[in-house]
C-alpha positions as CSV (number, residue, x, y, z in Angstrom):
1,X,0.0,0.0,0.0
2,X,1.5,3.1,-1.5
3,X,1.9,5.8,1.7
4,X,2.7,9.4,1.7
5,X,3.5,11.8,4.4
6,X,3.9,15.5,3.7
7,X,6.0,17.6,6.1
8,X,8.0,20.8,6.7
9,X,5.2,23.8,5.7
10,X,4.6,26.6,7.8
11,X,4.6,30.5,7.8
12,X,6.9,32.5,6.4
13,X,7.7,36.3,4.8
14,X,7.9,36.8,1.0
15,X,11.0,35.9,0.0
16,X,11.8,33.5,2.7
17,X,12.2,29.8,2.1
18,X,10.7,26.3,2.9
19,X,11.9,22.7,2.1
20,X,9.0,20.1,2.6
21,X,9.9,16.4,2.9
22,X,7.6,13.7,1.8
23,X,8.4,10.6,3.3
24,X,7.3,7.4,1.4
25,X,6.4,3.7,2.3
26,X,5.0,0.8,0.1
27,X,6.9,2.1,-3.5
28,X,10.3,3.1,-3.6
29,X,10.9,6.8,-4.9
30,X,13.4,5.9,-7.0
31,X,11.4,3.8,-9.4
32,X,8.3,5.7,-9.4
33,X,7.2,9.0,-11.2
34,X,7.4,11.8,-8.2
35,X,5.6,15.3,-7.9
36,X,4.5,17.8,-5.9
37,X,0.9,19.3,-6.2
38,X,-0.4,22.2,-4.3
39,X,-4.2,23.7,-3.9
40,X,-5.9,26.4,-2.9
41,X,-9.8,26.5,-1.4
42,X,-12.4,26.7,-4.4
43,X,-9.4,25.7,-7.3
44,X,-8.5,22.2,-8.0
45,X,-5.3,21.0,-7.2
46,X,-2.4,22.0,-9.6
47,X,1.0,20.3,-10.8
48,X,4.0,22.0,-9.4
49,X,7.2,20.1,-10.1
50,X,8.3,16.2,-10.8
51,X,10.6,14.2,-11.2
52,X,11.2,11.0,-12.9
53,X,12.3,7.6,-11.9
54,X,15.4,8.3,-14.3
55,X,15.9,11.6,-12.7
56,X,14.6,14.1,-14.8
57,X,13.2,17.0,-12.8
58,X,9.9,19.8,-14.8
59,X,8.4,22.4,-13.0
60,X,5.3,24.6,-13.7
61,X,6.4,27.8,-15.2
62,X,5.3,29.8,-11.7
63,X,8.1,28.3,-9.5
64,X,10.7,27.5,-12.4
65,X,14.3,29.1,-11.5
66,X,13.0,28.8,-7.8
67,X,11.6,25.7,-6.4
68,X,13.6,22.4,-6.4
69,X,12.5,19.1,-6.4
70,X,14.9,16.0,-5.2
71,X,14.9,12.8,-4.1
72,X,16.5,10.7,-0.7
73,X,16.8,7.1,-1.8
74,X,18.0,6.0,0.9
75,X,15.7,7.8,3.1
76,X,12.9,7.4,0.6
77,X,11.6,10.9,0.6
78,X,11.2,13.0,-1.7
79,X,12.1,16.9,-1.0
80,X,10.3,20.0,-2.5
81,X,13.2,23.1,-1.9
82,X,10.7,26.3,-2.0
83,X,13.1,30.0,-2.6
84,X,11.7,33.2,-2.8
85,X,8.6,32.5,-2.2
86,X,5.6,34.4,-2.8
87,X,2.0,35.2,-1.6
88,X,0.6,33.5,-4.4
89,X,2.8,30.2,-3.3
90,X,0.3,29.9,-0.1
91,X,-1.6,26.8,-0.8
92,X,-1.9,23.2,0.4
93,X,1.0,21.2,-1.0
94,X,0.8,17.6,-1.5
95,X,3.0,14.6,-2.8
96,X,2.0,12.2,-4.7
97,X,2.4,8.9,-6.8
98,X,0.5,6.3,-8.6
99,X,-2.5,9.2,-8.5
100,X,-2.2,8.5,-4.4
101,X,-1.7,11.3,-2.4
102,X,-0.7,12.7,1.0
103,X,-2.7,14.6,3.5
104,X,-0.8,17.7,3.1
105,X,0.9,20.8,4.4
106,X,0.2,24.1,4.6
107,X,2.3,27.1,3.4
108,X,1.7,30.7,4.1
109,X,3.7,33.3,2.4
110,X,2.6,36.8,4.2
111,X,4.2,40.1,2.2
């Protein structure tokens, strides 16, 4: 069973930055097709960045140049590195895989 726990959100100033963690249990995340997703209330949740089982990392043209994605194998976690972040970056983010999902973490970016 494919499990997925989000972590590291929180509050911070424009410009500041975040790393979230998503820790992973039943696939490993080096075989599997990662991303990050994030959502707002009353929008549906949106692609932010992945990255391949062979490595390759895309991001959404919003947080291009200054989110990272990354991946732990041997912690089996993947990492979402968030840099000067925005207002507009406050939103629920989520991991996922295999269309499963996390519960989620929160991110508020005050300016």
């Amino acid at each position: 069973q494919v499990q997925l726990v989000e972590s590291g959100g929180g509050l911070v100033q424009a410009g500041g930055s975040l790393m979230l963690s998503c820790t992973v249990s039943g696939i490993l995340v080096s075989l599997n097709d990662m991303g990050w997703y994030r959502q707002v209330p009353g929008k549906p949740r949106g692609w932010v960045a992945g990255i391949s089982s062979g490595g390759r990392t895309v991001y959404a043209d919003s947080v291009k140049g200054r989110f990272t994605i990354s991946i732990d194998n041997a912690k089996n976690t993947v990492y979402l590195q968030m840099n000067s972040l925005k207002p507009e970056d406050t939103a629920v983010y989520y991991c996922g895989a295999r269309n499963r999902w996390g519960q989620g973490t929160q991110v508020t970016v005050t300016s």
